[in-house]
N, CA, C and O atoms as CSV, one atom per row, in Angstrom:
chain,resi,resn,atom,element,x,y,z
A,1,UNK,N,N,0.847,-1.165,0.000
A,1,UNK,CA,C,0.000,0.000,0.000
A,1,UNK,C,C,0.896,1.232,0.000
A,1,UNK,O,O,1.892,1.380,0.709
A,2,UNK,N,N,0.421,2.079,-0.870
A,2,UNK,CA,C,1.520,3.377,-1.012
A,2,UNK,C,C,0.669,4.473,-0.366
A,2,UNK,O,O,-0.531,4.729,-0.470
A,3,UNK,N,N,1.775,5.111,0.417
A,3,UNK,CA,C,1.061,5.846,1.310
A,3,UNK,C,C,1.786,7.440,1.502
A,3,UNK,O,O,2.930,7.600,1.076
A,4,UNK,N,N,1.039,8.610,2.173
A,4,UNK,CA,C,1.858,9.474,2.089
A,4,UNK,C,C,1.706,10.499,3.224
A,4,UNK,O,O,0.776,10.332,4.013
A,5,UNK,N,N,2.486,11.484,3.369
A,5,UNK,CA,C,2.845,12.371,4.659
A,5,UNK,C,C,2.110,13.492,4.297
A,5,UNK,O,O,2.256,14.256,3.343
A,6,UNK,N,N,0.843,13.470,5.703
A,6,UNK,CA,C,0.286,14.580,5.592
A,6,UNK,C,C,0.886,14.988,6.757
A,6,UNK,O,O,1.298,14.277,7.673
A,7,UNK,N,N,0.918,16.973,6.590
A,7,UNK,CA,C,0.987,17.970,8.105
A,7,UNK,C,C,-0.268,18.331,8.294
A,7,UNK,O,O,-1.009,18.336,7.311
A,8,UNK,N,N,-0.726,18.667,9.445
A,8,UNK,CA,C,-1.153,18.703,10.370
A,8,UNK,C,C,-0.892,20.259,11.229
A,8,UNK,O,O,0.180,20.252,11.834
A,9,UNK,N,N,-1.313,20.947,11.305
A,9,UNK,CA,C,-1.067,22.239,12.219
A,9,UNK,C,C,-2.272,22.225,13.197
A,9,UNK,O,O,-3.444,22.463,12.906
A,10,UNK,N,N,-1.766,21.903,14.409
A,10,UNK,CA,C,-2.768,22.632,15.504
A,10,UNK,C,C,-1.761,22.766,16.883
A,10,UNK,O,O,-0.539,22.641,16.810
A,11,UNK,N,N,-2.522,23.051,18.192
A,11,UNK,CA,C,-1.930,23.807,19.165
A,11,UNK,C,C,-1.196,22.585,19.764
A,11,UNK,O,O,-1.446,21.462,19.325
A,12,UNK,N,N,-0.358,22.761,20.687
A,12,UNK,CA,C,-0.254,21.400,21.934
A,12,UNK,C,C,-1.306,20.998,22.163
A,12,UNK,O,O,-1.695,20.071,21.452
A,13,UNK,N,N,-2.071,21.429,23.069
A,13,UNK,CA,C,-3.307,21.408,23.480
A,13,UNK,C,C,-4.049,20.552,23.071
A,13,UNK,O,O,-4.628,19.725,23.775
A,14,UNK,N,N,-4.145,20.707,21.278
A,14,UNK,CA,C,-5.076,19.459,21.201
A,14,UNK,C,C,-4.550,18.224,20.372
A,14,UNK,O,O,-5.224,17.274,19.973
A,15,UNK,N,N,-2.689,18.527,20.137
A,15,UNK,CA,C,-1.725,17.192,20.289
A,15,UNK,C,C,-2.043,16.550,21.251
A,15,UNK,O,O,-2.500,15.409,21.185
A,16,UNK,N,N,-1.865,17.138,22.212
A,16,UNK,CA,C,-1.623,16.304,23.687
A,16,UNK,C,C,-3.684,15.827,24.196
A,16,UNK,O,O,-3.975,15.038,25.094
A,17,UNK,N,N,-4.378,16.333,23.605
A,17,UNK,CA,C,-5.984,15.722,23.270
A,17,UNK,C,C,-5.777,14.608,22.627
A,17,UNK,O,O,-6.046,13.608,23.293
A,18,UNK,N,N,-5.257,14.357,21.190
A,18,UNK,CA,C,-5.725,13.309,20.001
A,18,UNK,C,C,-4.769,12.475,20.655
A,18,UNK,O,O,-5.203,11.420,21.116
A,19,UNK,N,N,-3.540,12.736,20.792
A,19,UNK,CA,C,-2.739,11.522,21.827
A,19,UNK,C,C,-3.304,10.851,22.647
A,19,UNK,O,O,-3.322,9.623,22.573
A,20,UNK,N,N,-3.827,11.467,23.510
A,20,UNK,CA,C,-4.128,11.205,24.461
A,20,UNK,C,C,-5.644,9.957,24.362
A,20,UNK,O,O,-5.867,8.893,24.939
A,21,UNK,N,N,-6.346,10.694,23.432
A,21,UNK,CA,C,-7.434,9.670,23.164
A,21,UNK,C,C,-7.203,8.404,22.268
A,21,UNK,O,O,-7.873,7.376,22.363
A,22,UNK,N,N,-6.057,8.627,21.289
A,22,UNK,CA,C,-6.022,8.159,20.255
A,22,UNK,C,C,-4.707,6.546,21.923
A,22,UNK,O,O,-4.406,5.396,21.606
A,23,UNK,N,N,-4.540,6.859,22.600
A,23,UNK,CA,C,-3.649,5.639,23.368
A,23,UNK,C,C,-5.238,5.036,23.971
A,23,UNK,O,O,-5.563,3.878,23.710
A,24,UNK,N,N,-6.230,6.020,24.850
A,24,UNK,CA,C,-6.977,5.762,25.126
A,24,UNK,C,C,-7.895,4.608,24.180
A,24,UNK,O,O,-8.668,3.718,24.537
A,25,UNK,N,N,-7.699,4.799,23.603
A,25,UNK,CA,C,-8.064,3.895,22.247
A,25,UNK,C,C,-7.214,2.480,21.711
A,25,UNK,O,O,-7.639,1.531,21.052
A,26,UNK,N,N,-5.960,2.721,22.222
A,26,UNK,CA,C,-5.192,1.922,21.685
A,26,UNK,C,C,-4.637,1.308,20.391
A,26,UNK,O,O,-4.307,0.179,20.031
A,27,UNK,N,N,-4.690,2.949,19.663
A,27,UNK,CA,C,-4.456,3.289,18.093
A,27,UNK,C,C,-3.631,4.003,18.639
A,27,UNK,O,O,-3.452,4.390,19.794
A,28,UNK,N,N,-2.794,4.240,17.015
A,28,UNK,CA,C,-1.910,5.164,16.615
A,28,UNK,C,C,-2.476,6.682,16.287
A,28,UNK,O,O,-3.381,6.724,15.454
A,29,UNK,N,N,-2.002,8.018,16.898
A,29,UNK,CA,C,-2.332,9.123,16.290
A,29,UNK,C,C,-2.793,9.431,14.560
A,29,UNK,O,O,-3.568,10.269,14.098
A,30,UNK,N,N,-1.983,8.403,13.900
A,30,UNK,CA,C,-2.141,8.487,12.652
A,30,UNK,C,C,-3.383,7.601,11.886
A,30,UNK,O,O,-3.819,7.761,10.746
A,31,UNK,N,N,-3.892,6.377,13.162
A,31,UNK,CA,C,-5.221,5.490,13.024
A,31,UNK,C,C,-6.192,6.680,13.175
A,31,UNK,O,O,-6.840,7.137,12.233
A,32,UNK,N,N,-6.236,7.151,14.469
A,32,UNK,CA,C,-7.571,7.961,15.157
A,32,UNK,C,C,-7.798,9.180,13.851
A,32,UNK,O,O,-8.865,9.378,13.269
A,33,UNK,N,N,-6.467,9.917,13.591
A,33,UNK,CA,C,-6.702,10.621,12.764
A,33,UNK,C,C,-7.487,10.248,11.108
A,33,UNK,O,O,-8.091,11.021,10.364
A,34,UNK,N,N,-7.306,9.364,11.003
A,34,UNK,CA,C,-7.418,8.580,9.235
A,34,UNK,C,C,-8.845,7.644,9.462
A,34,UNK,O,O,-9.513,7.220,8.519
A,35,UNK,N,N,-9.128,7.441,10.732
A,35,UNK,CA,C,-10.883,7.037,11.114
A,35,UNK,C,C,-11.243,8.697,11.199
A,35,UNK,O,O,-11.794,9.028,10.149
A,36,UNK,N,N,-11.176,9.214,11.625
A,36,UNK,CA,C,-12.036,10.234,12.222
A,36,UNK,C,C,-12.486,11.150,10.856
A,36,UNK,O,O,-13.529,11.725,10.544
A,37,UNK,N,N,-11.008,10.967,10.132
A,37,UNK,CA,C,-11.264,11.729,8.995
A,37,UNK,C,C,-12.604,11.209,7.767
A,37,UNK,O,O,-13.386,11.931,7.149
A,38,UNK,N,N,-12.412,9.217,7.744
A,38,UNK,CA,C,-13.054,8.922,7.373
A,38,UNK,C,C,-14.452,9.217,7.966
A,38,UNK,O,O,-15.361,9.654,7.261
A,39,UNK,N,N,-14.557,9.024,8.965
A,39,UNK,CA,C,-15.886,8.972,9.347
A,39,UNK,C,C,-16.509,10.784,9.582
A,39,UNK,O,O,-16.891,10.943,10.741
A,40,UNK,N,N,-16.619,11.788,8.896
A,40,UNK,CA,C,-16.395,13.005,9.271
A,40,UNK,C,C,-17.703,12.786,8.262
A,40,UNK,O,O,-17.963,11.944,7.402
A,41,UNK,N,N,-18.606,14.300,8.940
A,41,UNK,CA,C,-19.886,14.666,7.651
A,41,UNK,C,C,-20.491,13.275,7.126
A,41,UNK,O,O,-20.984,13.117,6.009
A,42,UNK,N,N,-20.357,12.188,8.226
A,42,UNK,CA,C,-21.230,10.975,7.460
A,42,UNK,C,C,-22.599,11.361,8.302
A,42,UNK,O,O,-22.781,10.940,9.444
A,43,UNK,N,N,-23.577,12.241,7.583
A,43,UNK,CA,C,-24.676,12.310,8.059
A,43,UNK,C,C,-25.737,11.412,7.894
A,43,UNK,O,O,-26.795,11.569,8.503
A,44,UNK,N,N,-25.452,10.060,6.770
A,44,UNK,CA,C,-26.533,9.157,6.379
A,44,UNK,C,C,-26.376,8.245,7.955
A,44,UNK,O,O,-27.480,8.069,8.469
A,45,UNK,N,N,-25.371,7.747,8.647
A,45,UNK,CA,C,-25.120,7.077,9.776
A,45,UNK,C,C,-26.482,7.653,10.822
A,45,UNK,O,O,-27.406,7.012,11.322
A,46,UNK,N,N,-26.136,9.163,10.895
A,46,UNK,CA,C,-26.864,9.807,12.155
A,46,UNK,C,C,-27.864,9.550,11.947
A,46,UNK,O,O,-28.404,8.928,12.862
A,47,UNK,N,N,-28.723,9.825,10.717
A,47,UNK,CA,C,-30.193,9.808,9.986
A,47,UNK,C,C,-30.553,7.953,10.534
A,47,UNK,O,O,-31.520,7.606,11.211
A,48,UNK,N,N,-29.864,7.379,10.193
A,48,UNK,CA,C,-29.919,5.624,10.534
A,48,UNK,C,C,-30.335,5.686,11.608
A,48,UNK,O,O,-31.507,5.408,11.861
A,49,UNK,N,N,-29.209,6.184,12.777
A,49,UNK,CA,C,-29.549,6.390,14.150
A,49,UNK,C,C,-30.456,6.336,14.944
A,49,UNK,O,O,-30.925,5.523,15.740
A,50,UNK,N,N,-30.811,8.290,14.286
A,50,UNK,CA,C,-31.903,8.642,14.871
A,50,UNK,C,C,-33.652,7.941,14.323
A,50,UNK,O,O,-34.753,8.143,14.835
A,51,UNK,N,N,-33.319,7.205,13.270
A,51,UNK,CA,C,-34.619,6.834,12.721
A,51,UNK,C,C,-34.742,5.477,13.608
A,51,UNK,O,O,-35.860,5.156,14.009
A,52,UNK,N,N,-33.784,4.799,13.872
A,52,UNK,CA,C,-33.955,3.633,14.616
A,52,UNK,C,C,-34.325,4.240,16.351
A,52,UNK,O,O,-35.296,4.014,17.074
A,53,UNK,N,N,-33.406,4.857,16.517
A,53,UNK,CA,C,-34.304,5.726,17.485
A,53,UNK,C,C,-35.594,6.200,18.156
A,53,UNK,O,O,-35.949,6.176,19.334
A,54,UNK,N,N,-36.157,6.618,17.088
A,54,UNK,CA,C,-37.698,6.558,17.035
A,54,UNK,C,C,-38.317,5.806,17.204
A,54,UNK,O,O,-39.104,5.869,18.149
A,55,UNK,N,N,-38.272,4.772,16.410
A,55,UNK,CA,C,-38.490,3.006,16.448
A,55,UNK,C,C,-38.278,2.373,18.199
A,55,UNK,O,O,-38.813,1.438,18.793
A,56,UNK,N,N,-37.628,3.013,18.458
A,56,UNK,CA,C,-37.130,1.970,19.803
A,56,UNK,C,C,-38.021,2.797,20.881
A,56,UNK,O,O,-38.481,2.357,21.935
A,57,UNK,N,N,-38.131,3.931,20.420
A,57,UNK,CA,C,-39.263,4.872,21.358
A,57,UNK,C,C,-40.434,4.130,21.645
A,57,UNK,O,O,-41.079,3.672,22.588
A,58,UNK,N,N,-40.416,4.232,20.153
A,58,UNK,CA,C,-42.289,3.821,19.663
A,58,UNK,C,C,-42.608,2.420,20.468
A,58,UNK,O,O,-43.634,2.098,21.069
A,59,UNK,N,N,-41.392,1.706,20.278
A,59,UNK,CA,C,-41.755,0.065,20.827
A,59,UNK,C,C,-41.702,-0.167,22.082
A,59,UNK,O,O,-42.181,-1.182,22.589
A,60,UNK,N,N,-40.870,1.129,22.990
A,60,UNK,CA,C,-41.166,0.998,24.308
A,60,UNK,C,C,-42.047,1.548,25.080
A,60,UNK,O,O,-42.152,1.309,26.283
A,61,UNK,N,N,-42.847,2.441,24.340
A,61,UNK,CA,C,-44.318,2.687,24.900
A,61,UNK,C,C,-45.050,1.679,24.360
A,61,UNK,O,O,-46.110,1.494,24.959
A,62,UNK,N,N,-44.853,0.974,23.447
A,62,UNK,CA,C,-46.054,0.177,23.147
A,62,UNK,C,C,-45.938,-0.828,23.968
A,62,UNK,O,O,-47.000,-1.314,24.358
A,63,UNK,N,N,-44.661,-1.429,24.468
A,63,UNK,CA,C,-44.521,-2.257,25.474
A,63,UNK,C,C,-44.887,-1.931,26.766
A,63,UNK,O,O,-45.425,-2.801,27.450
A,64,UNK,N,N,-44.755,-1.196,27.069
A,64,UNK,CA,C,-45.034,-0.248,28.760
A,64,UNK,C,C,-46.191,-0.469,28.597
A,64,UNK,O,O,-46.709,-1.144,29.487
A,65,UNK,N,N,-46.996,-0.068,27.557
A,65,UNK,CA,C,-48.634,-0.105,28.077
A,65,UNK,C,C,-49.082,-1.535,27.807
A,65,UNK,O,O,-50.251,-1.757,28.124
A,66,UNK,N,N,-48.392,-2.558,27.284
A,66,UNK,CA,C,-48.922,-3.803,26.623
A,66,UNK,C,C,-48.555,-4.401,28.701
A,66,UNK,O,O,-49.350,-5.044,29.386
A,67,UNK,N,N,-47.082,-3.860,29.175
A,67,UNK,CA,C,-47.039,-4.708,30.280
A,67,UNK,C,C,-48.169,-3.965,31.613
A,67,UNK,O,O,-48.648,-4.558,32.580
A,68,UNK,N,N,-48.313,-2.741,31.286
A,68,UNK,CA,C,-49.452,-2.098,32.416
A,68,UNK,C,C,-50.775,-3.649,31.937
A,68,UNK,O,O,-50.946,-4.622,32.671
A,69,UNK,N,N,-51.437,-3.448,30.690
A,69,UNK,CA,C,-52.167,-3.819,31.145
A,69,UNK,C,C,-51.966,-5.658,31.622
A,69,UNK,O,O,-52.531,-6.124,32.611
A,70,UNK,N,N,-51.402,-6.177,31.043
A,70,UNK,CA,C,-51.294,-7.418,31.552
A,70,UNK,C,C,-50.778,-7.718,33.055
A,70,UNK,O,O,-50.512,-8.825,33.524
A,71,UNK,N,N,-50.699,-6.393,33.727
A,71,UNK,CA,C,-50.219,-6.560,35.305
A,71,UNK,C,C,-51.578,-6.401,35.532
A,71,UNK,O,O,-52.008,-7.189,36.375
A,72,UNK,N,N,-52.535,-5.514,34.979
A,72,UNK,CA,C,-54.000,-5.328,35.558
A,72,UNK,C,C,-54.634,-6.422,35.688
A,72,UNK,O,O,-55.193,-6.747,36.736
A,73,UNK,N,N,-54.612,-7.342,34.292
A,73,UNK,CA,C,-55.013,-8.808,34.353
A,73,UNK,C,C,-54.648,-9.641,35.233
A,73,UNK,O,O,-55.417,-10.502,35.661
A,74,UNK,N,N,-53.413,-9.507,35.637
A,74,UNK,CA,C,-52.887,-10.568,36.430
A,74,UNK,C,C,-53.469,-10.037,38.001
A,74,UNK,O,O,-54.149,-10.776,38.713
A,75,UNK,N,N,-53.254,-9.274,38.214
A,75,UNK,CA,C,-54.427,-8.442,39.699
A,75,UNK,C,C,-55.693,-8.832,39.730
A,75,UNK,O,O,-56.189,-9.433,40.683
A,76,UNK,N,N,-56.421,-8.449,38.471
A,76,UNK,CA,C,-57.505,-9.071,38.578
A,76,UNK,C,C,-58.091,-10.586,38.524
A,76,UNK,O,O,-59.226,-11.041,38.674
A,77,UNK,N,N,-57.075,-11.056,38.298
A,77,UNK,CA,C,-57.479,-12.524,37.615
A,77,UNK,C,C,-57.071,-12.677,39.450
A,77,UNK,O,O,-58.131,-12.700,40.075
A,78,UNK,N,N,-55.853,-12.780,40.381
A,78,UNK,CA,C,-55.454,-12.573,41.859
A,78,UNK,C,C,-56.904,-12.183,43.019
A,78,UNK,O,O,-57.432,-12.652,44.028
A,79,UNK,N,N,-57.039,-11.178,42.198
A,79,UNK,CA,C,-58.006,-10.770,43.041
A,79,UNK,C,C,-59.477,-12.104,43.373
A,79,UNK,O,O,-59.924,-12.608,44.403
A,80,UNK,N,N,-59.907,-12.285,41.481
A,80,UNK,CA,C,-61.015,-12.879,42.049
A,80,UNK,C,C,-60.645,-14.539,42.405
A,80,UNK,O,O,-61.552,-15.365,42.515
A,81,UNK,N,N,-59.281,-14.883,42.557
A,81,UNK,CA,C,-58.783,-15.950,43.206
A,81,UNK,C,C,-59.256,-15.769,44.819
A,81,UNK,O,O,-59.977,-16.465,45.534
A,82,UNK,N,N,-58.598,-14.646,45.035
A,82,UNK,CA,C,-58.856,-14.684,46.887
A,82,UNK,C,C,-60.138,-14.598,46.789
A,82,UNK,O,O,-60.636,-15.148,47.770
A,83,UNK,N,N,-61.125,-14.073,45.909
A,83,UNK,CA,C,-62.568,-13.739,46.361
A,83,UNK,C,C,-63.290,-15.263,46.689
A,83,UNK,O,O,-64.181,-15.592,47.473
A,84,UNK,N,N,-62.628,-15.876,45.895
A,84,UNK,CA,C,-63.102,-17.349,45.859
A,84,UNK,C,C,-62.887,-18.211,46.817
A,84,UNK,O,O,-63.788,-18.864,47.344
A,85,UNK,N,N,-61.485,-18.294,47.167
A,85,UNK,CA,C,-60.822,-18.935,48.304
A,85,UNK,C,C,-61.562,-18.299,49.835
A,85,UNK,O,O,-61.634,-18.911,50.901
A,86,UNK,N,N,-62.039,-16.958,49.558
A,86,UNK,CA,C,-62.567,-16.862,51.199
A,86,UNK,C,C,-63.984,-16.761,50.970
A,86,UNK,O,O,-64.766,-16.386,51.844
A,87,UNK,N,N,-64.259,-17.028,50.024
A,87,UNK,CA,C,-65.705,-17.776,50.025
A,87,UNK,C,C,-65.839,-18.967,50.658
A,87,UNK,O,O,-66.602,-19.166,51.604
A,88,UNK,N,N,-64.933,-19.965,50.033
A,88,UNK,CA,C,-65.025,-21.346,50.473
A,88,UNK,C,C,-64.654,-21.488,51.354
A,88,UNK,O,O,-65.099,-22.455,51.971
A,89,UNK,N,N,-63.742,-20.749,51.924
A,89,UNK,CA,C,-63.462,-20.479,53.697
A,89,UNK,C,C,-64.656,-20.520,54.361
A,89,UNK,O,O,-64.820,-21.475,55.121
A,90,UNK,N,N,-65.540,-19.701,54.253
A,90,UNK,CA,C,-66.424,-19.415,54.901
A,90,UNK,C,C,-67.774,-20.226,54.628
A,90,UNK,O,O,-68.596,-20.166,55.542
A,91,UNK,N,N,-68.105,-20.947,53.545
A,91,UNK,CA,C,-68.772,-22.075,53.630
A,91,UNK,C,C,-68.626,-22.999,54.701
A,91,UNK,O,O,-69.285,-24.038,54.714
């Protein structure tokens, strides 16, 4: 693979940043830099995201209320258990 030398101008400051994340990472300054670059202005990713996003909204209210009511059922179905049992108690 033929490859070539780019510069780079910025402060210490945020040398000693991309270093710093780029070990945090356990890449090379020259990996973090050459992902980041790739992955830069990929707005179709975010759009993915946030649309799945929505989706996961949508399905956890629909679940929340699917488990409200099946706790109601299960109370009620409880309930007219004991109603029964201290009936026959009391027979």
């Amino acid at each position: 693979m033929k490859t070539e030398r780019v510069v780079i101008l910025m402060t210490p400051e945020q040398k000693r940043a991309i270093a710093h994340r780029a070990k945090a990472l356990d890449v090379s300054v020259a990996e973090l830099v050459r992902r980041s670059a790739e992955g830069f202005g990929s707005g179709a990713d975010e759009a993915t995201l946030a649309a799945l996003a929505a989706e996961l909204h949508g399905a956890v209210k629909e679940s929340r209320a699917a488990l409200r009511a099946a706790i109601g059922e299960a109370e009620a179905t409880l309930a007219q258990l004991g109603r029964r049992r201290k009936d026959r108690q009391a027979a």
